[in-house]
C-alpha positions in Angstrom: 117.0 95.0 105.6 114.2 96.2 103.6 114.8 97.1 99.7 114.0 100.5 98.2 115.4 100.0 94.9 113.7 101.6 92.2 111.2 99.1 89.7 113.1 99.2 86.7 113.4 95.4 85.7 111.9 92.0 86.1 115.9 91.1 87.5 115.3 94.0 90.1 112.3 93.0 91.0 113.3 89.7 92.0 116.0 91.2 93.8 113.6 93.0 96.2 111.8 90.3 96.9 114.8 88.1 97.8 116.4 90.3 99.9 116.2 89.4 103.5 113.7 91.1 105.8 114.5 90.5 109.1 110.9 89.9 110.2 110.2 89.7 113.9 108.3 86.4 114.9 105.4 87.9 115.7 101.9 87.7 113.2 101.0 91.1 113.0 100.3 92.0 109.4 103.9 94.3 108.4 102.5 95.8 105.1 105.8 94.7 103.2 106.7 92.0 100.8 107.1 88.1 101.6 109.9 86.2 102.2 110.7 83.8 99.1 109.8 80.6 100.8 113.0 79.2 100.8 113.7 77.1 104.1 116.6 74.8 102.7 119.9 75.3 102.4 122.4 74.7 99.3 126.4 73.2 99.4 128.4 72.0 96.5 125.8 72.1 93.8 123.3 70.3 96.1 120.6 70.7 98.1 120.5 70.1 102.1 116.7 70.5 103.5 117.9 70.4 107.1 120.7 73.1 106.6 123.2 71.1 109.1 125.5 70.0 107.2 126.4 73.5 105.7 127.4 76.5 107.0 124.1 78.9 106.8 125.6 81.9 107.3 124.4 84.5 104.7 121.9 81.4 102.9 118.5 82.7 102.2 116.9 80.2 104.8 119.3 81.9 107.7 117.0 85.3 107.6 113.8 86.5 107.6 110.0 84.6 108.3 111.4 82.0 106.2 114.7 81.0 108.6 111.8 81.7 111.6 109.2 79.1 110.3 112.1 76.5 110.0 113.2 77.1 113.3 109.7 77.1 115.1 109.8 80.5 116.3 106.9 81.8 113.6 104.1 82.7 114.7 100.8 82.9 112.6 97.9 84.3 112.1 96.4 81.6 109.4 98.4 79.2 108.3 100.3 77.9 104.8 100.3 74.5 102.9 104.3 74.3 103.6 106.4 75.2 106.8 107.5 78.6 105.5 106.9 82.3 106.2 103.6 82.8 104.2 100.8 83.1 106.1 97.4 83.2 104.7 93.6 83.0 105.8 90.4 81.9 103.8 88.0 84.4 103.6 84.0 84.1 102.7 82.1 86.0 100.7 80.8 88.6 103.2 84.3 89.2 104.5 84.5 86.9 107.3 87.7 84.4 108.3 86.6 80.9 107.9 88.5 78.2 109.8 91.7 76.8 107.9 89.8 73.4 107.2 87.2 74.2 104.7 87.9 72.7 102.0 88.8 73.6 98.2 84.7 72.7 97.1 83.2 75.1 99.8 81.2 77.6 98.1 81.7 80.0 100.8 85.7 80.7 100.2 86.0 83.4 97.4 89.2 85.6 98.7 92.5 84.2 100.7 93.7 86.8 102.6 98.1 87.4 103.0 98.1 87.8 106.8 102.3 89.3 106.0 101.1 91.6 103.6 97.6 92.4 104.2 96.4 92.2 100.9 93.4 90.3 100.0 93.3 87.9 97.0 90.5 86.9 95.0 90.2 83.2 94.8 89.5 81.6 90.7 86.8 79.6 90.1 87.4 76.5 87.5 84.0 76.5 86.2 84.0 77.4 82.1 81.8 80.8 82.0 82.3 81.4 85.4 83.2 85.4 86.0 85.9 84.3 88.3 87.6 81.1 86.0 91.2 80.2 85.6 90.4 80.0 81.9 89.4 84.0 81.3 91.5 86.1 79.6 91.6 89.8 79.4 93.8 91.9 77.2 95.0 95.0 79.7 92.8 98.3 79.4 93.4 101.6 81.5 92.2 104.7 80.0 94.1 106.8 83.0 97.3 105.2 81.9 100.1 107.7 83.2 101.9 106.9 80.1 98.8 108.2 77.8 97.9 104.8 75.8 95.4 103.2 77.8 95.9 100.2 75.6 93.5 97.7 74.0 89.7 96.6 75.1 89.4 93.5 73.5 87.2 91.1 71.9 84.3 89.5 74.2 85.1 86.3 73.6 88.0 85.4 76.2 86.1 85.8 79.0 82.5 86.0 81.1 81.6 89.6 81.0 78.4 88.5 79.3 79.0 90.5 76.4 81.4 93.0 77.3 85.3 93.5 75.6 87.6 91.3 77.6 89.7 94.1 79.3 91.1 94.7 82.8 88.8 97.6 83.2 85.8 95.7 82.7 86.4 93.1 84.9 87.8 95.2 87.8 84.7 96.8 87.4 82.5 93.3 87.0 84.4 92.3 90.1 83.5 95.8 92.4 80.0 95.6 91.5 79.8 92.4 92.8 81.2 93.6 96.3 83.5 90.4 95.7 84.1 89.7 99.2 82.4 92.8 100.7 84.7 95.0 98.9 84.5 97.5 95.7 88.6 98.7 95.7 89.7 95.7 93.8 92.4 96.6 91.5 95.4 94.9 89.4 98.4 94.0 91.6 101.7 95.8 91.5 104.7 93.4 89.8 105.9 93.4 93.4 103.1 92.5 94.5 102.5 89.8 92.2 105.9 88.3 93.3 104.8 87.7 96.8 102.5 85.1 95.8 106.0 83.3 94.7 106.9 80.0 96.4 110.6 80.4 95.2 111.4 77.1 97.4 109.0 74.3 95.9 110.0 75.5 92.7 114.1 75.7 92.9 114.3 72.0 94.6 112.1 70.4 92.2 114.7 71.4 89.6 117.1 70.3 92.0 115.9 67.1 91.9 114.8 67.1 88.3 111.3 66.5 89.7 108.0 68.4 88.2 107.9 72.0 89.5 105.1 72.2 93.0 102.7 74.7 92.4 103.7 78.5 92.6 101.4 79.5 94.7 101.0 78.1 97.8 98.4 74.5 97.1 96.2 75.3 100.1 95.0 78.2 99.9 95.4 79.4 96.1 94.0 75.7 95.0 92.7 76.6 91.2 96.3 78.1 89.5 98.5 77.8 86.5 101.5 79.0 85.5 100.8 81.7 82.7 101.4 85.3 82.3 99.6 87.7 84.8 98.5 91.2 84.3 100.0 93.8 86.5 98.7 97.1 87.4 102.1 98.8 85.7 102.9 100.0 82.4 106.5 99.1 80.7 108.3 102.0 79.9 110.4 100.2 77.4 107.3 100.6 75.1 103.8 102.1 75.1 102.3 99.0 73.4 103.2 96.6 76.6 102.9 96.5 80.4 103.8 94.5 82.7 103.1 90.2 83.6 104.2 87.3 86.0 105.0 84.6 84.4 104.5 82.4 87.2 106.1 79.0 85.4 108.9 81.1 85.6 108.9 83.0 88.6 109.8 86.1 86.7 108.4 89.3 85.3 108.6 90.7 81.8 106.8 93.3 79.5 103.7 91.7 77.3 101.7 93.1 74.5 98.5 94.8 75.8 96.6 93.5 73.2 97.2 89.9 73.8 95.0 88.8 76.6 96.8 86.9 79.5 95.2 85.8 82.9 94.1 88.0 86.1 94.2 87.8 89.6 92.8 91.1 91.4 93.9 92.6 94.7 92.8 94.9 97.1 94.2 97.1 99.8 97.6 99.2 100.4 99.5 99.5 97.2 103.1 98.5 97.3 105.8 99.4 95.3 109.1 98.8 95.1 109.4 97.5 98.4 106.8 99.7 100.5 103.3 100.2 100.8 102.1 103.1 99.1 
């Protein structure tokens, strides 16, 4: 079953994205959200990886591309650092697919591609002054704001815009000029869209365990992360002075001040919200 809840808080947003999706095994991009990466299954406060000794029924890893990938029925287009429903591809500068074995120091990966969703993701850089580096920050900037405060454009000294306020805009815009990819629609994410990205799994049994937390993202193919507070593309209606970030050491979403500058990670192709491409 697909959600269509309405976006109204970071708790409902999570909700969509854990709701079971019934995916076919097939690896035809399906323009909706992810499944939460969650293959194990869970029985008197513990944790059971091979889901035998519990009854599945109604678990997360019983449904979706998740329960699939466990089961060996998933089929993929690319492929995914963990045996889960996510399903990504590297892709080079000029937009083509390069094989899943380049590594992490190949110059020629700048975008991993979500082969469920069909967005495309721009890869960071961890180079200090690099345009594309973990380390930027950007305070978020829309003058078309459809709540009429387009919020705040920053100092130039959180980022590589050589010069230029650290802001959303300008960097969305540094990034289209540069035909990042091949493209010029890059854009900020969606919160929902942002929460595919989320490897619920890794994260849940390393608490289990009371072991460090794996990445959030998945290791192969979204190599340079962190876990701070990203922009998305959607203003908080709570209050015109804040709009929307994942924190992803959290796995959650929440409203931030505009005019502190968090981290970015651009997107590009069919919007979605709340569940559905747009």
């Amino acid at each position: 079953m697909h959600a269509r809840r309405p976006f109204s808080s970071a708790l409902l947003a999570v909700t969509l994205l854990l709701a079971g999706s019934g995916f076919a095994p097939n690896a035809t991009a399906t323009g909706i959200l992810n499944d939460t990466g969650v293959t194990f299954c869970g029985g008197m406060g513990r944790i059971v990886h091979d889901c035998v000794s519990v009854h599945v029924s109604g678990e997360e890893a019983s449904r979706g591309r998740d329960a699939l990938a466990r089961t060996g029925l998933l089929d993929k287009i690319g492929g995914s650092a963990s045996n889960n429903g996510f399903d990504y591809s590297k892709i080079s500068d000029d937009g083509r697919v390069l094989p899943a074995s380049v590594s992490h120091h190949d110059s020629r990966w700048r975008c991993t591609r979500d082969n469920v969703t069909g967005l495309i993701w721009e890869r960071k850089n961890r180079d200090p002054g690099h345009l594309r580096s973990i380390r930027n920050r950007y305070t978020w900037y829309d003058p078309s704001s459809r709540d009429g405060h387009p919020g705040e454009q920053g100092a130039p000294d959180t980022c590589a815009l050589g010069g230029k306020a650290c802001n959303t805009l300008n960097y969305i815009d540094a990034i289209n000029q540069a035909r990042l990819c091949g493209y010029t629609d890059w854009r900020l994410p969606t919160p929902e869209e942002l929460l595919t990205l989320y490897n619920f799994a890794d994260t849940y049994a390393a608490q289990g365990h009371n072991q460090v937390a794996a990445p959030p993202l998945d290791p192969e193919y979204f190599p340079v992360q962190d876990r701070g507070a990203y922009w998305s593309a959607t203003p908080a209606a709570e209050s015109r002075e804040q709009a929307w970030v994942m924190i992803f050491g959290w796995g959650h979403l929440q409203p931030a001040q505009r005019s502190t500058p968090q981290s970015v990670r651009l997107v590009r192709g069919q919007r979605h919200l709340h569940g559905e491409p747009r």
